[in-house]
KOLKELO-610572 format. One record per residue (C-alpha): residue in one letter; x negated, y negated, z negated. Coordinates in steps of 0.001 Angstrom, whole numbers, plus 500000, padded with zeros to 6 digits. Layout:
<rs>
aXYZ/...
</rs>
This chain:
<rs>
x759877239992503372/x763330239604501889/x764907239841498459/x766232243235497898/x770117242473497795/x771342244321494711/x773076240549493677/x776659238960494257/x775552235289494045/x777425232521493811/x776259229496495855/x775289227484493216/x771478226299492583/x770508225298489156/x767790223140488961/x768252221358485083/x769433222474482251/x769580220870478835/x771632222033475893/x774382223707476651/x774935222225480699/x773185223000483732/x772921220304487022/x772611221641490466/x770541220807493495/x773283218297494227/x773726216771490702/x776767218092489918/x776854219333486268/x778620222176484408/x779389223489480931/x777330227025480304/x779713229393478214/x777807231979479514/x774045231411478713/x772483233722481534/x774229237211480158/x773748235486476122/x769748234735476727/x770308231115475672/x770875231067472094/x769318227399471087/x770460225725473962/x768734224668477620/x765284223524477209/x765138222415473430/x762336220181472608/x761127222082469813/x760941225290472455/x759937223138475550/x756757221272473656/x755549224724471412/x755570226629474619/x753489223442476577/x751342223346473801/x750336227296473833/x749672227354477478/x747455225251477232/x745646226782474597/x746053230838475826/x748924232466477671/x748194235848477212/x745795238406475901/x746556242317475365/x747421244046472475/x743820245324471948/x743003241952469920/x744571240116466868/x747686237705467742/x748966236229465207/x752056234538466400/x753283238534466215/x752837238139462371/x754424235075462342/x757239236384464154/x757716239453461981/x757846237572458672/x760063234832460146/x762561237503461656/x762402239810458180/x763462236674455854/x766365235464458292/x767570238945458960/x767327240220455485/x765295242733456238/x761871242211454863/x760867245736454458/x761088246717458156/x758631247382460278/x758463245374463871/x757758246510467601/x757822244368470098/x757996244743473944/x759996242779476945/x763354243075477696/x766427245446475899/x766610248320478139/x762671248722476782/x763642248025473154/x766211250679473625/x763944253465475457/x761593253013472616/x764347253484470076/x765223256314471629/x761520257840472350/x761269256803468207/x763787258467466772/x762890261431468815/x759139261014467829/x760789261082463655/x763077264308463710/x761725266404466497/x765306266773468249/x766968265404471408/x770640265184471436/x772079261698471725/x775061260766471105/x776596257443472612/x779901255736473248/x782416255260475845/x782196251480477546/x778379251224476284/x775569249563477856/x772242250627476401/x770073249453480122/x768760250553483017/x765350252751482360/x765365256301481702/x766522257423478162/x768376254361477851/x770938254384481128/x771646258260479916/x773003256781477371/x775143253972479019/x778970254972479899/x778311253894483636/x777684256635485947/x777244253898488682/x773861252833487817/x772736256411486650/x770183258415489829/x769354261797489892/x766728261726488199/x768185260093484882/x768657262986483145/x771579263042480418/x772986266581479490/x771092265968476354/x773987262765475523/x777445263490474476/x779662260397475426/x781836259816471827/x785093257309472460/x784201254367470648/x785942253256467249/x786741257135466770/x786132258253463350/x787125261557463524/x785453262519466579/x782065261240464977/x782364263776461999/x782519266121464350/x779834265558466529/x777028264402464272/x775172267342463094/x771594268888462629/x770944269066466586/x771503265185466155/x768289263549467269/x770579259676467436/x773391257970467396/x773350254535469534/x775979251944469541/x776663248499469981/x777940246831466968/x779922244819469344/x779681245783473214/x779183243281476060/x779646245150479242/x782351247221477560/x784772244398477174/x783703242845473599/x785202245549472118/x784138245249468231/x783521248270466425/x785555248429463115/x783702248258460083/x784780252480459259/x783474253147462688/x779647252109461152/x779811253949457979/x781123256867459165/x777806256930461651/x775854255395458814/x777220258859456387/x777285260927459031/x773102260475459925/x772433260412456462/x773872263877455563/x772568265454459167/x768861263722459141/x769846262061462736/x768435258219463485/x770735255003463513/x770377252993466387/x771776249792466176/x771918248216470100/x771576244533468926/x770709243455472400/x773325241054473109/x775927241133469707/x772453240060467908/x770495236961466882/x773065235168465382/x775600235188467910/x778374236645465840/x778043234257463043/x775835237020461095/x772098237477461998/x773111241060462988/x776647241957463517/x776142245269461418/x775915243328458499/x779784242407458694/x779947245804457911/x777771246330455545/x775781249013456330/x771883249219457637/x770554251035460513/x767677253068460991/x766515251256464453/x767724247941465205/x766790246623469175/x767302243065469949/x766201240800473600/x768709238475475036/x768561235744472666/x765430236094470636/x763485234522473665/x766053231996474618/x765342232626478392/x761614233644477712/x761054237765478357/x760690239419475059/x762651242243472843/x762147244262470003/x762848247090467627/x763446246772463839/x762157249755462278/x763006251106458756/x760385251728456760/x761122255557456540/x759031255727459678/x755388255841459888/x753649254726462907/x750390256040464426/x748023254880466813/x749285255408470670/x752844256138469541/x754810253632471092/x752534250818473741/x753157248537475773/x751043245483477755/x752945242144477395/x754985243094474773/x754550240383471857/x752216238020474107/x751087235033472950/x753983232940475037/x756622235471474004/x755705234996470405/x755465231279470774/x758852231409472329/x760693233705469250/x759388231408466757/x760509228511467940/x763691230118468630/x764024231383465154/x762547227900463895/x765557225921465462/x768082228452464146/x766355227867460671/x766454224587461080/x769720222943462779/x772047226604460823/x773246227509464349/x774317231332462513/x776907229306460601/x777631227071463467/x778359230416465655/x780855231512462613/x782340227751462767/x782902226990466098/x783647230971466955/x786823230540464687/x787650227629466215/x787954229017469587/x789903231401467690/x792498229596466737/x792954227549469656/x793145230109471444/x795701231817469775/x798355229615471343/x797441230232474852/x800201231924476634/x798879234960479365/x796269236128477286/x796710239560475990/x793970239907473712/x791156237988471687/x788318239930470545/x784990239334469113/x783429237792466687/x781429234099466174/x780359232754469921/x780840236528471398/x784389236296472552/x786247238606474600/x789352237093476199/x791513239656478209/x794577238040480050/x797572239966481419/x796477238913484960/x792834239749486704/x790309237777485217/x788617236948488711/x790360234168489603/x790708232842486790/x786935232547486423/x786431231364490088/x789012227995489010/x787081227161486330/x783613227542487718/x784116226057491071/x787589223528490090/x786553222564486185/x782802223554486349/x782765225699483872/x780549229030483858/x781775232065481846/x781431235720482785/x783893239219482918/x783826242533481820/x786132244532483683/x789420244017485583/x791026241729482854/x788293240324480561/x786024237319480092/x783282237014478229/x782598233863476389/x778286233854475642/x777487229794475049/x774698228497472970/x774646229011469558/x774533225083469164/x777611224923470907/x780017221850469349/x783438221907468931/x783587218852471241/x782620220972474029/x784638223834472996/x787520221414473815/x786651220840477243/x786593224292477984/x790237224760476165/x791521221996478166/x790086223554481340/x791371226884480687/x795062225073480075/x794630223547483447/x793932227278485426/x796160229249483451/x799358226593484657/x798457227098488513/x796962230578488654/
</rs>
């Protein structure tokens, strides 16, 4: 048997990682601005993560959700007094194409309806309910079916009034998108959804999947804006390379036995895994190191002649140049040793650690002086 080739790979072979560097088979090392797609949010192999996750093998790896596990409390009280948001309700399953589908399947469950309305450049996964909603007909078969989704351009005020209306079952959006290019939705954008779902009785998803858990220098990006969302789904991060997602779920909803289900969601490694994550955040104030060494990219970057465009916000950085990105990104990972990712023709994605210093953030500045002078 053979692996089903649905990957590009680059020849590389990772075999240690600590902090925010990875060594491969042959020892050579590289700077990770990329974290595995934003998974690594307290940095490779942290000894707080590596010894709490030892410890609870050894004691019990998993059980089902038919018996009491409290590392799930844990989580949700940790994850309510970070995020602010005590008096929500907590789900938990694997990965953010589930947290999504159960969003979805949740809102649906509340006000009976099934229109869904989504946003051009958005990435909401892979499964059923949520690749309908994802901008990408690409990944979409046959059998996804999505003339219940209207496909809004993103950042459009206007054409959000319109559309939102009692037929509404949810609106989904990324507060700032990955896939789409780090494209940052403005802070009118929200409360006009936020208004708009409130006057037609529609649901509030808030896809927190990768612009969440800190990484732009607020627990959730939303709260830039100021507004709160009905459903809030989060993965990438809140594992730190460990499987696990979630939905945040307002207390407007009521939940009944056999609604949502799942079997390893909230196991008692995944648990063990988001509180130490959320422990170390706690802990060593990696939100406000995001913010801090976010603006510092910032404003180096600022001076960098062939870049277009800088967008994001704390370590979730978009950088579009005027030329393609793809070379570009092959100098640096194969000449400087640097891994970063794209999004499109023109843009890279910046993802590091949260715990990401400024010290590094210079190495990667340097590097990127270096390519841009011979490219």
């Amino acid at each position: 048997m053979t692996l089903f080739n649905v990957y590009p790979l680059y020849d590389i072979e990772p075999v240690k990682a600590q902090g925010s560097y990875l060594w491969d088979k042959n020892g050579q090392q590289y700077l990770d601005l990329y974290g595995g797609h934003a998974v690594i949010s307290i940095g490779h192999t942290h000894p707080v993560y590596v010894r709490r996750l030892t410890q609870q093998l050894k004691n019990i790896g998993f059980y089902s959700n038919s018996v009491k596990i409290p590392s799930q409390e844990e989580l949700a009280d940790k994850l309510g007094k970070i995020s602010g948001l005590k008096d929500y309700y907590l789900f938990l399953v694997n990965s953010g194409a589930e947290a999504n589908e159960n969003a979805l399947k949740l809102a649906s469950f509340y006000n009976g309806r099934k229109k869904v309305i989504a946003f051009t450049k958005g990435f909401h996964g892979r499964t059923s309910a949520a690749v309908a909603a994802t901008d990408n007909p690409a990944i979409k078969a046959p059998i996804n079916f999505d003339d219940h989704v209207q496909i809004l351009p993103f950042n459009d005020v206007e054409a959000v009034k319109r559309a939102i209306d009692t037929n509404t079952c949810a609106v989904i959006v990324e507060g700032i998108q990955g896939v789409g290019g780090i494209q940052v939705a403005s802070d009118e954008f929200l409360k006009t959804i936020r208004k708009a779902c409130d006057k037609t009785g529609a649901i509030f998803i808030h896809d927190s999947v990768q612009c969440g858990y800190g990484r732009s220098g607020k627990f959730f990006s939303f709260q830039h804006s100021g507004v709160k969302p009905d459903i809030i789904s989060t993965a990438k991060g809140m594992g730190n390379g460990f499987p696990i997602g979630s939905i945040l779920i307002s207390p407007r909803f009521q939940a009944k036995h056999g609604m949502l289900g799942t079997t390893f969601g909230g196991n008692h490694l995944a648990c063990t895994a988001a509180n130490a994550v959320l422990d170390v955040i706690k802990k060593e104030k990696l939100v406000q190191n995001a913010a801090t060494v976010g603006d510092y990219f910032f404003e180096n970057l600022k001076g960098f002649s062939g870049i277009k465009e800088l967008r994001g916000k704390g370590l979730m950085i978009g950088i579009e140049f005027e030329q393609p990105v793809e070379p570009i990104r092959n100098a640096l990972l194969f000449d400087q040793k640097i891994f970063t990712g794209v999004a499109g023709k023109h843009t890279m994605r910046l993802l590091p650690s949260l715990a990401l210093t400024t010290k590094e953030a210079d190495i990667f500045l340097d590097a990127l002086k270096k390519v841009l002078a011979k490219v």
